[in-house]
C-alpha positions, 0 to 999 in steps of 0.5 A: 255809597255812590258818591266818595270824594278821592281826595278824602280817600287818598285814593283813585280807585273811586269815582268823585261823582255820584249815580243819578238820583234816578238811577240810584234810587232804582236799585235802592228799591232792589235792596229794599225787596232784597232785604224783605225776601231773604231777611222776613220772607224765607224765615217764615218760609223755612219755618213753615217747611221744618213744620211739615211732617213729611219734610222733618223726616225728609231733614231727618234722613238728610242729617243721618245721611252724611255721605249720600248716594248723589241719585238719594240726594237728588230724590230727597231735594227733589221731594222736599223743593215739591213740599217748599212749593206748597208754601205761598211764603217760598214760591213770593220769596223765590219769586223776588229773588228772580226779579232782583237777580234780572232787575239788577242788570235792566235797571243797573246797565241805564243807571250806569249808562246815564254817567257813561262818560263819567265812567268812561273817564275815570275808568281811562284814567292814566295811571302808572303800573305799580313797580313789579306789575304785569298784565298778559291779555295776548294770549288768543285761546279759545274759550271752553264750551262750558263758558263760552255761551252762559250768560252767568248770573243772568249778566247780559251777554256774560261776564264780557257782555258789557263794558262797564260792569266792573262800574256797575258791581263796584259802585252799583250793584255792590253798596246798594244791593249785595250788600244786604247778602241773602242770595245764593249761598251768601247769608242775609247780613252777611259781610261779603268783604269779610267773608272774602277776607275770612277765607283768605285767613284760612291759609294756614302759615304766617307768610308766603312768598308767591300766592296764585288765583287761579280763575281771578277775575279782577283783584278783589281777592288779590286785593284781599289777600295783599292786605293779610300777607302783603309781602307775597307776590300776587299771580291770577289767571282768567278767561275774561279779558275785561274782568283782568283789564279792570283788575289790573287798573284797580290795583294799580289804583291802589298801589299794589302789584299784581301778575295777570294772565289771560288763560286756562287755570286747568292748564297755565304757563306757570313753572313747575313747582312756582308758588307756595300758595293757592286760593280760590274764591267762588270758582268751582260751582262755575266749573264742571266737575271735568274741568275741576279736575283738571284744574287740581291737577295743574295747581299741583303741578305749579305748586311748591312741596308743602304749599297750601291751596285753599277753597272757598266755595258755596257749601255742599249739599251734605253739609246744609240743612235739607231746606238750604239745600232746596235753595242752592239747587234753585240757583241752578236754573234760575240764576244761570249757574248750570253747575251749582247743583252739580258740583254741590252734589259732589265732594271737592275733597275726593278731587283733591286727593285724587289730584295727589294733595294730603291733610284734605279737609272740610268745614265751614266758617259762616251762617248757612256753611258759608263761606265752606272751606276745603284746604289741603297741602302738597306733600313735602315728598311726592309718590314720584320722589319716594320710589326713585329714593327707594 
């Protein structure tokens, strides 16, 4: 996986030499302990929790309670994370997730930076925009407070902290680690590339014409959805300038257009009424609920009558067992994810009726409730449009 020849391929969106024997076996190690802690370590650990007495009925209430109190729910995570802590099994399990977590950086940044000029080139390799292609990195907006300084997912520096992690994920940390999934709310085994595409099926009709990302990254749900509805046109938004550099180059490596913009998703540029379609994937926990909020607010206003937004996000904690639960909550602290637990504890259903959306719903489509789907629809008449036809 760190060697693929692009003219078997057909393609140049991958690199035709490989990571160093050193640098590759290094983080093949990661996956190795990867594998051990979320497919043999956290079995034996949930096991021994739904053994304890007090942490069945602690499940029990869990399961009767489907519309908690979020200060009930913080008590009884909270009861049960002490019980999981009594447990050897659960405190090695989470100790090597924390060391892959950082591990992924101190040993993928060197392993990438043995072949820096490699990436460098082929990341710099001239290629022609796709017909219809735009990419809008000249906006000079200034980051929110809730972004600007968090190093997220323990990525030095955060997500413009260094200038080759599309490098690193795509062809590093990416086939050798995440793979295995069995962190944060990704299930062990799961396919993360499927779960992507998964989500996207979610969207209700055969066709739309314009689909928008807000908080896009690069392309790789872009890149997933023009696979699935090739003939819409792709719009995203982000505040990474690196991450829609990256995007752009890569889908114009793989031949499709893509329309990127450097800013705010709670308050884009968009025309009223512009797009029938919206996604999001693995955005809002990176949110506060604020800002959630008013992200609503702006795809509805952006969105076309009768359009669908669809959410893709790790699960709420109401809707996962209570030692799931004690797991996503550790992401909080230990993985720089300071609004995991937050938006957990909330219902991403309530903003989107609260934003003016109908036929809200929620389920989930995977091992663990994820991937966990919210979709909704804009009504085909707005409250605004029925009171001046009254």
């Amino acid at each position: 996986m760190t060697k693929i020849d692009r003219s078997s391929s057909g393609s140049q969106a991958a690199p035709d030499f490989s990571l160093s024997q050193r640098g590759r076996s290094g983080l093949e190690i990661l996956g190795s302990i990867q594998k051990y802690s979320s497919g043999y370590l956290r079995s034996i650990a949930s096991d021994t929790f739904h053994a304890n007495p007090e942490a069945q009925k602690l499940s029990a209430e869990h399961e009767a309670d489907t519309n908690p109190d979020k200060a009930d729910l913080r008590k009884r995570i909270a009861a049960a994370r002490e019980i999981c802590l009594s447990d050897k099994d659960y405190r090695m399990e989470r100790f090597l997730q924390r060391y892959v977590a950082e591990e992924n950086f101190n040993r993928g940044i060197p392993a990438i930076e043995e072949r820096r000029e490699n990436f460098e080139a082929f990341m710099n390799m001239k290629v022609e925009p796709v017909e219809g292609s735009e990419l809008d990195v000249s906006n000079e907006i200034e980051p929110p407070k809730y972004y600007d300084r968090v190093e997220w997912h323990l990525e030095p520096g955060g997500w413009d902290g260094y200038d080759l992690y599309g490098p690193l994920f795509a062809f590093g940390l990416g086939p050798l680690i995440f793979r295995f999934g069995g962190y944060a709310a990704v299930g062990y085994g799961d396919d993360i590339i499927e779960q992507r595409a998964s989500a996207i099926r979610q969207l209700p009709k055969e066709s739309y014409e314009r689909i928008y990302e807000p908080g896009c990254g690069g392309v790789s749900t872009l890149g997933a959805i023009n696979k699935i509805f090739p003939d819409a046109e792709l719009y995203g938004s982000d505040l990474s300038p690196l991450l829609l550099k990256n995007g752009y180059m890569l889908a114009n490596k793989q031949k499709f257009p893509v329309h990127l913009k450097l800013e705010d998703s709670t308050a884009t540029s968009e025309p009223d009424e512009s797009v029938d379609g919206v996604i999001t994937y693995a955005l809002h926990h990176e949110l506060p609920p604020k800002a959630n909020k008013e992200l609503f607010k702006e795809m509805f206003r952006i969105m076309k009558p009768g359009g669908d937004i669809v959410l893709s996000d790790p699960p709420p904690f109401r809707a996962v067992s209570l030692f799931q639960a004690v797991l996503l909550d550790w992401d909080t602290d230990h993985r720089e994810e300071p609004f995991f637990s937050t938006i957990l504890e909330s219902s991403l259903e309530d903003m989107l009726e609260e934003a003016g959306f109908e036929k809200v719903e929620a389920y989930a489509i995977g091992q663990g409730g994820y991937p966990y789907i919210t979709r909704a629809r804009k009504p085909e008449t707005t409250t605004a449009e029925q009171g001046v036809a009254a």
